[in-house]
N, C-alpha and C positions, 0 to 999 in steps of 0.2 A: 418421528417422521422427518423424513433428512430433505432440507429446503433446495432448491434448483436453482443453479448457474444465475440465472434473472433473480431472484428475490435479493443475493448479496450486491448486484452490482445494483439494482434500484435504494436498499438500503443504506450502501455507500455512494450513492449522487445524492439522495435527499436528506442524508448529513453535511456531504456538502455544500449543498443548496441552502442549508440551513444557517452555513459559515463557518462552520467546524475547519481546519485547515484537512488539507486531502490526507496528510497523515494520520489525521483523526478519524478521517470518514472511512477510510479502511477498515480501522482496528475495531471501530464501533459497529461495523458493518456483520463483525463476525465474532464479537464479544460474547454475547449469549452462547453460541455456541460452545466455548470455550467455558462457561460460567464466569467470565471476567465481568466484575462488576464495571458496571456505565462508569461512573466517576474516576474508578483508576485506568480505563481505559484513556478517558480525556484527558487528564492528568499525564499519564503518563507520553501519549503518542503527542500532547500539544504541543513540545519544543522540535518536532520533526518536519514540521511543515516549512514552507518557501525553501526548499531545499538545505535543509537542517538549519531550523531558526532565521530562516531567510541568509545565508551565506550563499543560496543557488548552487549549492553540491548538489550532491544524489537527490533524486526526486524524493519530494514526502510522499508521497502514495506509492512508492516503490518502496521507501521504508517501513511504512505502514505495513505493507505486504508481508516484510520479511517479521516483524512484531507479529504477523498471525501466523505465518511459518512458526517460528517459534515455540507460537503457544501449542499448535497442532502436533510438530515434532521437537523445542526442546528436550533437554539435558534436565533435569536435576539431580543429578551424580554426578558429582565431580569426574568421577571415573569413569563414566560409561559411556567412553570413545568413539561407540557403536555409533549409539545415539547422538551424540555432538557431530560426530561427521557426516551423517546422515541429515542431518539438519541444517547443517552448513551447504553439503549438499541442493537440498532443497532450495536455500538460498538462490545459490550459482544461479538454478534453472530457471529461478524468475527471472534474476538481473539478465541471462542468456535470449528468455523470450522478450523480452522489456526491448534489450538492447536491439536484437530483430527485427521487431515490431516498427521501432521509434528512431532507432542510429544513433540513440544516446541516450543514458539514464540521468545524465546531470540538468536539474532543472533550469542552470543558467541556459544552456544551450537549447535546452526547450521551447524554452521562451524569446530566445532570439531566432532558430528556425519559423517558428509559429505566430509571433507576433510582435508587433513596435514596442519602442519605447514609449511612446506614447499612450498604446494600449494596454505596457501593465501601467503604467501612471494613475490610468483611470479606471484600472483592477479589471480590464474587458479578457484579458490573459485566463480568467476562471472557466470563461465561456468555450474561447476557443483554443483551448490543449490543457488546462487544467483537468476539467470535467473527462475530456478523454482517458487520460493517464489514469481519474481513480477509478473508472469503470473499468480500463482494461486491467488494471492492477487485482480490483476485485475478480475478476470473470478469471482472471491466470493462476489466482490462488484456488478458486475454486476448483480449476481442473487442476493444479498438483496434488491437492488434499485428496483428490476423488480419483487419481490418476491409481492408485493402489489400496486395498483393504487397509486401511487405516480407522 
């Protein structure tokens, strides 16, 4: 039974509710689906968060994003070009609707449109544009995964 738009994006806020960084509440959001175990999800998506390990690049929950892309439409053939471009593809269209959405996918810039310095100091930034970014991240994967027979 194939779960709806709402079950991912609550899935991934009450991971990150939980603390998980949003790169994690992504990947975790749609691990099962994937049969990706819990722990290498964690593992793997945790240096992606604060904008890659806190450097405020590309948002973690946008990267996150692209890590369930991945698992939906990676490559495991070297060769099969099809598939890698396709997948890269898929990419673009998130960072495309992200960037639309938002006017930026770099979490520094996130956080300076949406909130002080003062309030990530005292980590209130989770509240207001954190939590945003990983539900629309989640809700956008879900419509690209479901955008085509896949």
């Amino acid at each position: 039974m194939s779960k709806n738009k709402q079950y991912y994006i609550d899935r991934a806020l009450d991971y990150f509710n939980q603390g998980y960084a949003c790169s994690q509440a992504v990947v975790l959001a749609y691990a099962p689906k994937y049969s990706l175990d819990e722990t290498a999800a964690k593992l793997i998506a945790s240096t992606f968060g604060g904008g890659m390990g806190r450097l405020r690049e590309k948002c973690g929950a946008i990267t996150g994003g692209f890590m369930v892309l991945g698992l939906a439409y990676g490559n495991t053939n070297p060769t099969d070009m099809d598939t890698k471009l396709n997948s890269y593809r898929k990419v673009r269209e998130l960072n495309k609707k992200m960037l639309a959405k938002h006017e930026t996918t770099m979490c520094g810039e996130l956080l300076q449109k949406h909130v002080s310095k003062e309030e990530v100091a005292e980590r209130k930034h989770h509240k207001i544009i954190c939590t945003t970014m990983v539900a629309d991240v989640a809700a956008e994967v879900w419509e690209l995964i479901h955008s085509e027979n896949k």
